[in-house]
N, C-alpha and C positions, 0 to 999 in steps of 0.2 A: 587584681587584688583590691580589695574595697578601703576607705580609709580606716576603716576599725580595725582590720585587719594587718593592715600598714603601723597602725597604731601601736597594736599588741606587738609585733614584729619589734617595733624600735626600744617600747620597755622590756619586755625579753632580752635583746641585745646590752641594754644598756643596764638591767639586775647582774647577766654573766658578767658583763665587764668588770663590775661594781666588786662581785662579789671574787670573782678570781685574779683581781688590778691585788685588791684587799689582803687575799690568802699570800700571795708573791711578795709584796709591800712588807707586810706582818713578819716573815718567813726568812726573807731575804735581804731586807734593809733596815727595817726598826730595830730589832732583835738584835742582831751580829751589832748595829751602832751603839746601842746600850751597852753592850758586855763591854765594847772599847771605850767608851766615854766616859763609865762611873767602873771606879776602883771598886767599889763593894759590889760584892755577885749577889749577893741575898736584895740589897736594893733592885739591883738591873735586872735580877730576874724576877722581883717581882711585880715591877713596871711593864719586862715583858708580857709577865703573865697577863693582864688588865690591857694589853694589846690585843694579845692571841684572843682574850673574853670577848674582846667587843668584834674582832675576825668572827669569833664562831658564831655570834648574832646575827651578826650582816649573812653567813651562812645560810642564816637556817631560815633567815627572811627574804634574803635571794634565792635561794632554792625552794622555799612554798611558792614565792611568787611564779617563775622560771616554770614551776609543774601546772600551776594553775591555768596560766596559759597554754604552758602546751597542751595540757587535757582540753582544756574547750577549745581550740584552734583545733585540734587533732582526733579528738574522741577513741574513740575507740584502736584505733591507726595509731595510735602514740604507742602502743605495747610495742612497735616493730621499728620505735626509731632511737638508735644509739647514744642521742641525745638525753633519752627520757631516763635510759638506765645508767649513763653517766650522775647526772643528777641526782638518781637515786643515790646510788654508792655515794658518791658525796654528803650528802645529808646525812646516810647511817655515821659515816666517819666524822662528822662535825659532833650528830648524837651524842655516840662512843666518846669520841675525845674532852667534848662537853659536859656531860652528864655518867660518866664512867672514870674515866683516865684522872681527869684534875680532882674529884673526888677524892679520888685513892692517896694522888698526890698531897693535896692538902692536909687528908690527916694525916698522912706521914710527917709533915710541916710542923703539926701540932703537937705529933707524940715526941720530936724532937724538940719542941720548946723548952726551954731559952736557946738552946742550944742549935745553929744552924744546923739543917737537917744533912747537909753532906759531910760533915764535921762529926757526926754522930752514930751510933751505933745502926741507925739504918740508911744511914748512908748509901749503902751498895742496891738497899732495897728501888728507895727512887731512885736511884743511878738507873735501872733494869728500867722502872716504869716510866722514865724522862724518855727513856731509848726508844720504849714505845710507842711513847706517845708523839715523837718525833719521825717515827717511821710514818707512823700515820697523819700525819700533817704530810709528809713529801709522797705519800700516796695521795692524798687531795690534792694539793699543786698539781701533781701529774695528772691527775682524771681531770684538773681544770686546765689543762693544755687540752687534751684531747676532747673535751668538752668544747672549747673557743674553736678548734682545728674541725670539731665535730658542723656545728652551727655555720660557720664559713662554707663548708662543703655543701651542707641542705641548701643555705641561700644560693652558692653557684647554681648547682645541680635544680634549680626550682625557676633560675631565670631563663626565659626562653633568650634563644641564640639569635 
């Protein structure tokens, strides 16, 4: 393995880290410590929310990165490796969640203005759309397990014995 090669190898490694350390981080620790730290939900979620934004960035710049490499390391070969379409999926669902889900959320936000929007008559609406968009965050965390699990196994499986 050449050093360029070694190279691409360790940014690769070190965008997955960045970017699935980030989604867990976001997910699992910021989030839940907000809701318990500040008495007002409307503040702590919306600090959350401006968490999970800068999550879905780091996304979708870890994941261009993450594909770029492996297209030019892999070429053509990248269609047959589990890795590639783990990533995919993930990026659709950062997309989606980015560019779809908080959308919808937000102006729900706004048609409930002044008014908290759980306190309000659509209430139950983003209740439904939080659900979703929360499924789909713990499907990313998981494709980013088996993403990390995925990458570990090609490095074994690529080093000679």
């Amino acid at each position: 393995m050449g050093t360029v090669s070694r190279l691409l190898s360790a940014v690769q490694a070190l965008a997955i880290t960045f970017w699935v350390g980030a989604l867990w981080t976001a997910g699992f620790l910021v989030a839940p410590l907000l809701f318990r730290a500040i008495d007002d939900r409307t503040i702590a979620g919306g600090l959350a929310g401006r968490v999970f934004e800068a999550t879905a960035f780091i996304g979708l710049i870890c994941g261009l990165l993450v594909l770029v490499i492996m297209v030019s390391r892999r070429r053509a070969d990248v269609l047959r490796q589990p890795s590639f379409w783990l990533v995919i999926a993930m990026l659709c669902l950062v997309l989606i969640g980015q560019f779809v889900l908080q959308p919808v959320m937000a102006g729900l936000r706004a048609q409930a203005y002044p008014q908290e929007v759980m306190r309000s008559a659509l209430g139950n609406t983003f209740a439904a759309w939080h659900a979703v968009a929360q499924i789909i965050y713990l499907v990313q965390c998981l494709l980013g397990a088996a993403l990390v699990i995925s990458t570990i196994a090609q490095r074994a499986y690529a080093q000679p014995t």
